[in-house]
Backbone as CSV, one residue per row, in Angstrom:
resi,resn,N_x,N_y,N_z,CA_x,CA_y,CA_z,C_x,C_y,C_z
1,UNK,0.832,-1.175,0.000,0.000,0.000,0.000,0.881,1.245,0.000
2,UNK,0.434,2.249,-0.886,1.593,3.468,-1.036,0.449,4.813,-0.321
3,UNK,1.287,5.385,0.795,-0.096,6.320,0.573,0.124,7.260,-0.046
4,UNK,-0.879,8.608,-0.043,-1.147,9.435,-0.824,-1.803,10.560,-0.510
5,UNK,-1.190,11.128,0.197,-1.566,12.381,1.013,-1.967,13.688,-0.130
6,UNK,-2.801,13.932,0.359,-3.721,15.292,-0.411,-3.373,16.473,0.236
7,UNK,-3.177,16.221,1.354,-2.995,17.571,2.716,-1.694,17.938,2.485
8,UNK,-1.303,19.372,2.174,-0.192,19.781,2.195,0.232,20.264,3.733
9,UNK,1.189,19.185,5.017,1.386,19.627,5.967,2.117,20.963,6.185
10,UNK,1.949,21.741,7.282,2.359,22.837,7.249,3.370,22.924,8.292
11,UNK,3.600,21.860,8.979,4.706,21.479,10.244,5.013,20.235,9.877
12,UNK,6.541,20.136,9.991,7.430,19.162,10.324,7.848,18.782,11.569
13,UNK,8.391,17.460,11.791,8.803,17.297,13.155,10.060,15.969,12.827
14,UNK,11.261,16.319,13.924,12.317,15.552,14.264,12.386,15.065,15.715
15,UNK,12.069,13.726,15.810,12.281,13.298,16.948,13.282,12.725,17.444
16,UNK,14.425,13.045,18.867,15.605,12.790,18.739,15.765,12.085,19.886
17,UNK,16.538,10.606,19.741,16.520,10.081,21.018,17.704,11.301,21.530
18,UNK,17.403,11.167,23.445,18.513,11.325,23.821,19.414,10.825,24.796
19,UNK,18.382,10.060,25.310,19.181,9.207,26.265,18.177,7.763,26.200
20,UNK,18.858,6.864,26.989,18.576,5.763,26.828,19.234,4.738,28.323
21,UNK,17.937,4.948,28.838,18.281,4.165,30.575,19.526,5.000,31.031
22,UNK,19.814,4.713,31.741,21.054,5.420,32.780,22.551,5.528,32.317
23,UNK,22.576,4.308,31.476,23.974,4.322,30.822,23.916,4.310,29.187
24,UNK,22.719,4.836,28.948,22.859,4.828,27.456,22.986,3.178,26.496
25,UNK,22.535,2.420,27.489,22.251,1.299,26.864,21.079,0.965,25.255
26,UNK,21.350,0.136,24.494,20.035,0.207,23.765,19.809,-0.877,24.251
27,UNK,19.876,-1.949,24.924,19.619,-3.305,24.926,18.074,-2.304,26.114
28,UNK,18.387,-1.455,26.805,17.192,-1.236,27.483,16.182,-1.128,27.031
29,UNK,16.149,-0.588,25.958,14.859,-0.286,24.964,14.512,-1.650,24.273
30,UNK,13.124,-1.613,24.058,12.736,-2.622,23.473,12.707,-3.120,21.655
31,UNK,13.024,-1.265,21.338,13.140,-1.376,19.961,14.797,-1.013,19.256
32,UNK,15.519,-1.044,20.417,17.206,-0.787,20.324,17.303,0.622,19.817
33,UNK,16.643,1.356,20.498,16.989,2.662,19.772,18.203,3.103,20.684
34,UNK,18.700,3.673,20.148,20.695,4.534,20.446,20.329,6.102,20.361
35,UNK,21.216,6.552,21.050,21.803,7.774,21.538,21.763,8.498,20.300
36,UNK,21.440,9.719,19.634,21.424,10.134,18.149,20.459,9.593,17.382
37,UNK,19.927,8.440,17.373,18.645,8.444,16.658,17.798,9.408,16.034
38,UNK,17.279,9.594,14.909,16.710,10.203,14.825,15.420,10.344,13.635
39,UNK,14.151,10.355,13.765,12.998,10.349,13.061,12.337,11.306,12.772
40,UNK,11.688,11.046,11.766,11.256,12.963,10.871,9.767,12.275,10.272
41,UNK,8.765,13.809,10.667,7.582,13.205,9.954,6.426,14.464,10.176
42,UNK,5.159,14.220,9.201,4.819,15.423,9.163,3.977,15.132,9.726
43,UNK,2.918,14.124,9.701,1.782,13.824,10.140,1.572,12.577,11.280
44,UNK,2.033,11.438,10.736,1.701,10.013,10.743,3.193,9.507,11.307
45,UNK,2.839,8.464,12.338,4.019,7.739,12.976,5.387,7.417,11.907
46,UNK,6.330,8.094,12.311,7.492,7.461,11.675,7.789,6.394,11.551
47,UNK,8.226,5.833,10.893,9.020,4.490,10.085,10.010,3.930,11.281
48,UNK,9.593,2.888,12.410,10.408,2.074,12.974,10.640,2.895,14.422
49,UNK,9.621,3.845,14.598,9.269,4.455,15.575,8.768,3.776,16.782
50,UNK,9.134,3.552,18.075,8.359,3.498,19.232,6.298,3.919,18.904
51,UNK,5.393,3.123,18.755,4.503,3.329,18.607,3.221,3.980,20.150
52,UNK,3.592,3.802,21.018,3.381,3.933,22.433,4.016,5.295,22.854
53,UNK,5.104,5.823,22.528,5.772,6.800,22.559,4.952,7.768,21.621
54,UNK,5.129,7.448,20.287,3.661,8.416,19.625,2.726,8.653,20.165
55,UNK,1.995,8.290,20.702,0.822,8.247,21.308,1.237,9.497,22.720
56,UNK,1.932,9.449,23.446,2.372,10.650,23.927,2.613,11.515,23.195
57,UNK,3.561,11.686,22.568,4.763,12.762,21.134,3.009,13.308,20.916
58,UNK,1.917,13.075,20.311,1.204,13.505,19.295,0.461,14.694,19.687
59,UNK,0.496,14.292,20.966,-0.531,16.096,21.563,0.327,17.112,21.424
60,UNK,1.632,16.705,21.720,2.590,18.223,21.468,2.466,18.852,20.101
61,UNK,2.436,17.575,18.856,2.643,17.636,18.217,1.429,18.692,16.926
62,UNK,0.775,18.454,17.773,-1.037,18.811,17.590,-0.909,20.390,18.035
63,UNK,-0.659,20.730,19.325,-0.284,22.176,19.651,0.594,22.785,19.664
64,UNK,1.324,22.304,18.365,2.474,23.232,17.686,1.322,23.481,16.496
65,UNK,1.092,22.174,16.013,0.066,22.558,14.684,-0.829,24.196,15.006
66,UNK,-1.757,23.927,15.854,-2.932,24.447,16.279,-1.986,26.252,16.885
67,UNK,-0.645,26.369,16.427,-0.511,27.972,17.284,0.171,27.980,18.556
68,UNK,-0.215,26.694,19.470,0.434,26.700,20.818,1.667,26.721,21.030
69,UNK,2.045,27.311,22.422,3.370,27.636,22.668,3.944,25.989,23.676
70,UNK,4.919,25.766,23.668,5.270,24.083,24.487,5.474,24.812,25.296
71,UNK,5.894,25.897,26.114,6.628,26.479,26.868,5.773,26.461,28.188
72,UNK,4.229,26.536,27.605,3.036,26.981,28.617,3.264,25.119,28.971
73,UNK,3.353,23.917,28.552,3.239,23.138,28.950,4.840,22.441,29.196
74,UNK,6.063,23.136,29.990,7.003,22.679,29.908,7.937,22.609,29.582
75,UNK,7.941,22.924,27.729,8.703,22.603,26.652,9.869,23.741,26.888
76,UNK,11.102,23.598,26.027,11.850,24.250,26.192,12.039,25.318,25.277
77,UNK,11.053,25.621,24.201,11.069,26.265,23.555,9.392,26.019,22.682
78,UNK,9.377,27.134,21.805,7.823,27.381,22.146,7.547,25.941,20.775
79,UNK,8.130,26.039,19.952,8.144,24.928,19.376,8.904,23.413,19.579
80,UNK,9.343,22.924,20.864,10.442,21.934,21.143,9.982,21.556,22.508
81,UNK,10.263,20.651,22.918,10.225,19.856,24.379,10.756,18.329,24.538
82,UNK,11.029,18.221,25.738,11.838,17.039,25.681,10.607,16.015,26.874
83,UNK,10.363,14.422,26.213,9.474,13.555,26.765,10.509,12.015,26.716
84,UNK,10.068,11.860,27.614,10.320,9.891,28.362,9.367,9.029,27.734
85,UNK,9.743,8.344,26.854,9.191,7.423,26.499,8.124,6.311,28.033
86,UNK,6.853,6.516,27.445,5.768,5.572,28.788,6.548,4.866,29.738
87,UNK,7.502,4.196,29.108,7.951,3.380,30.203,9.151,3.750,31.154
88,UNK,9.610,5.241,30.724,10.863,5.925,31.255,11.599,5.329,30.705
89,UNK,12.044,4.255,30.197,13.760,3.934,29.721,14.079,5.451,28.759
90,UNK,13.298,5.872,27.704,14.457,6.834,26.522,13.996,8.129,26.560
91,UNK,14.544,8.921,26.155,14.307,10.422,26.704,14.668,10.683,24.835
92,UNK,13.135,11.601,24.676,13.204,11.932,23.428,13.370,13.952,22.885
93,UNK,14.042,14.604,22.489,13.580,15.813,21.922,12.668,15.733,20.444
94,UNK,11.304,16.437,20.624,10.696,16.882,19.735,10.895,18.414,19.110
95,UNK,10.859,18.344,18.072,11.359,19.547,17.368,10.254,20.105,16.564
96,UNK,9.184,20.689,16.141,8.843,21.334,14.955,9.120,22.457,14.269
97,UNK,9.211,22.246,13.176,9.417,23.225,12.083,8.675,24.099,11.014
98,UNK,8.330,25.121,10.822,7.441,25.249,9.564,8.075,24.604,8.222
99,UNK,7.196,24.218,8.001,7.479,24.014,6.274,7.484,24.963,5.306
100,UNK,8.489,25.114,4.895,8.795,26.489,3.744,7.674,26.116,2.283
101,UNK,7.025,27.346,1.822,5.860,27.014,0.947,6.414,27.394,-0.271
């Protein structure tokens, strides 16, 4: 199946591991993700992504869309914030970007 998006997104996003359990292990993670990792996407779960972790990632991801600032909820910048994967082992930065038209 190929998809076929009609919607021209207007935000991008890079999700960056940054840590991983206490010593930077990947064997901690269940999907071996490493230190530098990193996943890009406009809409829809990235390719080989933590799927459970999306499911958190997506509200931020939603009130960057929608105008919101991360800052009011945390983030370190009005577009950026950093989240723990559900189970605490990996510590991720989210990034959005506008998309140049």
């Amino acid at each position: 199946m190929s998809v076929r998006p009609w919607y021209r997104e207007d935000w991008a996003f890079i999700i960056t591991v940054l840590q991983v359990g206490q010593e930077n292990d990947p064997t901690k993670c269940r999907l071996g993700l490493e230190v530098g990792d990193s996943f890009h996407c406009t809409y829809g779960t990235p390719a080989h992504f933590c799927p459970t972790t999306f499911l958190k990632i997506f509200p931020a991801m939603e009130a960057i869309r929608s105008g919101g600032d991360l800052r009011n909820l945390g983030g370190t910048g009005p577009h950026e914030t950093v989240v723990k994967c559900p189970a605490g082992v990996v510590k991720f930065r989210l990034r959005g970007q506008r998309v140049a038209e």
